[in-house]
Every structure is written in C-alpha cells, then in structure tokens.
C-alpha beads as a LAMMPS data file, in Angstrom:
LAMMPS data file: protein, C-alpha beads

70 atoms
69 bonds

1 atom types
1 bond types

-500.0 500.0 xlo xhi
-500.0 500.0 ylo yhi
-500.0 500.0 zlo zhi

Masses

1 110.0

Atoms # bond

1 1 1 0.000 0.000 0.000
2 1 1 1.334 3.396 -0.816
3 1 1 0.555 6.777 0.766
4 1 1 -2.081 7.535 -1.936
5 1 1 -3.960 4.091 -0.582
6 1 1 -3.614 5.494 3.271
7 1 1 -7.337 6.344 4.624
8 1 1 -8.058 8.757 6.982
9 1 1 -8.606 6.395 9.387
10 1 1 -5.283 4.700 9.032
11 1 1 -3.544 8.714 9.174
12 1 1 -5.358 8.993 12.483
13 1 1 -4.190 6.234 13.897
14 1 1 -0.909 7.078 12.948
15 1 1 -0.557 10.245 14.283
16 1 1 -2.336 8.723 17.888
17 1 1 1.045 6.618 17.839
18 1 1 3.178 9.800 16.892
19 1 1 1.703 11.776 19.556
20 1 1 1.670 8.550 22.195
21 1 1 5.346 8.266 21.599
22 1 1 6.094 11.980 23.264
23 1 1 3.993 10.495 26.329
24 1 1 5.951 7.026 26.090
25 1 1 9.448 4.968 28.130
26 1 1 11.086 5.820 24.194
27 1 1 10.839 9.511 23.998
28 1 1 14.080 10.996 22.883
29 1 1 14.896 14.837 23.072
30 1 1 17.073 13.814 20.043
31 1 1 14.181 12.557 17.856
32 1 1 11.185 15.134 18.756
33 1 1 11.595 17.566 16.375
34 1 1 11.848 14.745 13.510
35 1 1 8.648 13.426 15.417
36 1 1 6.908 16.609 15.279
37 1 1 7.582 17.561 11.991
38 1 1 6.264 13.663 10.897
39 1 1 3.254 14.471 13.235
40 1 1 2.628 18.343 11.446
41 1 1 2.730 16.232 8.189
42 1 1 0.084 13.764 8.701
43 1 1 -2.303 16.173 10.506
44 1 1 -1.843 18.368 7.372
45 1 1 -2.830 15.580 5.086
46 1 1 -5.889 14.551 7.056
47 1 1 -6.686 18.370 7.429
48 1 1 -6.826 18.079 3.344
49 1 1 -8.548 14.785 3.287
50 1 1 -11.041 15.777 5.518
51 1 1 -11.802 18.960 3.564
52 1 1 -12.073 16.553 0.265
53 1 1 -14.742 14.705 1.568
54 1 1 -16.479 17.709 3.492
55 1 1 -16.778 18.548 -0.339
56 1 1 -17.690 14.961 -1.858
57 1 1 -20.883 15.684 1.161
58 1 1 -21.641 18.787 0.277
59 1 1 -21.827 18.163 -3.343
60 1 1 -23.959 15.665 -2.918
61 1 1 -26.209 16.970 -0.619
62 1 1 -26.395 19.873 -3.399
63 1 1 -27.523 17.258 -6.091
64 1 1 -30.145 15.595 -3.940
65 1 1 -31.612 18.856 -3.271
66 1 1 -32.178 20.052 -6.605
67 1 1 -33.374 16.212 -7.444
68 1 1 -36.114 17.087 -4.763
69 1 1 -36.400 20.436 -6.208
70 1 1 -37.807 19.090 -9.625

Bonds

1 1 1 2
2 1 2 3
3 1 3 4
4 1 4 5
5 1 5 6
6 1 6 7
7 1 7 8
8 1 8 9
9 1 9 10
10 1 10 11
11 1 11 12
12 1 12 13
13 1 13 14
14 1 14 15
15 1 15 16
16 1 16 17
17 1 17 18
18 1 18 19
19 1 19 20
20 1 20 21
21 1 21 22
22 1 22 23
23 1 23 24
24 1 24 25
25 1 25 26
26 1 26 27
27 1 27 28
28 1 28 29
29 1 29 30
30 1 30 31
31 1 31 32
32 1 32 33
33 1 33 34
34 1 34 35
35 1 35 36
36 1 36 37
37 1 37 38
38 1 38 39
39 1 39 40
40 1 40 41
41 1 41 42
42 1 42 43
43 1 43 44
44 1 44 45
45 1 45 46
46 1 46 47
47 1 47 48
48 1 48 49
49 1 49 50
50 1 50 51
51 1 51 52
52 1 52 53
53 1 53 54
54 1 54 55
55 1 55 56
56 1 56 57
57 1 57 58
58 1 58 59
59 1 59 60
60 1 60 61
61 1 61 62
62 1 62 63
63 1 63 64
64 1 64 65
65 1 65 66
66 1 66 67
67 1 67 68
68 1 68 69
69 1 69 70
C-alpha cells in the first residue's frame, strides 16, 4: 500500500502513535523535532482529506436537493 492508498482512518491512527510516543518509556529529546515535523505532516494531510470529503458531502447533498427540487 502506498501513501495515496492510506485512509483517513489509518492517518489517524498514525498520528495517535506519533503523539503517544512523546507520552511514552522511548521519547528521545534527540528525535522530537523529527517526530513533530512527521506528526505536522500527517495532521496536514488529514486536514486536506477531511476537507475533500467535506466537499464529496456537500456536493452531494447539493444534487439531492435540486433532485427534490424538480
């Protein structure tokens, strides 16, 4: 599976285990900024995924309105 495949769900999980390993025995001053920049990353893309299908909704929310319209 490739990033492209990666569902929102997936992201979110993801970014629980980023934001789980600051709280965990393996934090590392070394490796938080890496960590956090990963974590910024991923909460982007689900920011944008989220916003897709906000759209996909509202479009067709739009269509079965005007179907109702007619």
């Amino acid at each position: 599976m490739n990033k492209s495949d990666t569902t929102i769900q997936q992201k979110i999980d993801q970014l629980d285990a980023l934001v789980a390993w600051f709280d965990g025995d393996d934090f590392q001053l070394e490796q938080a900024s890496k960590k956090l920049q990963e974590a910024a990353k991923l909460a982007k893309s689900i920011e944008q995924d989220l916003n897709t299908v906000s759209n996909e909704v509202a479009q067709v929310k739009r269509s079965f309105a005007s179907d109702s319209a007619e």
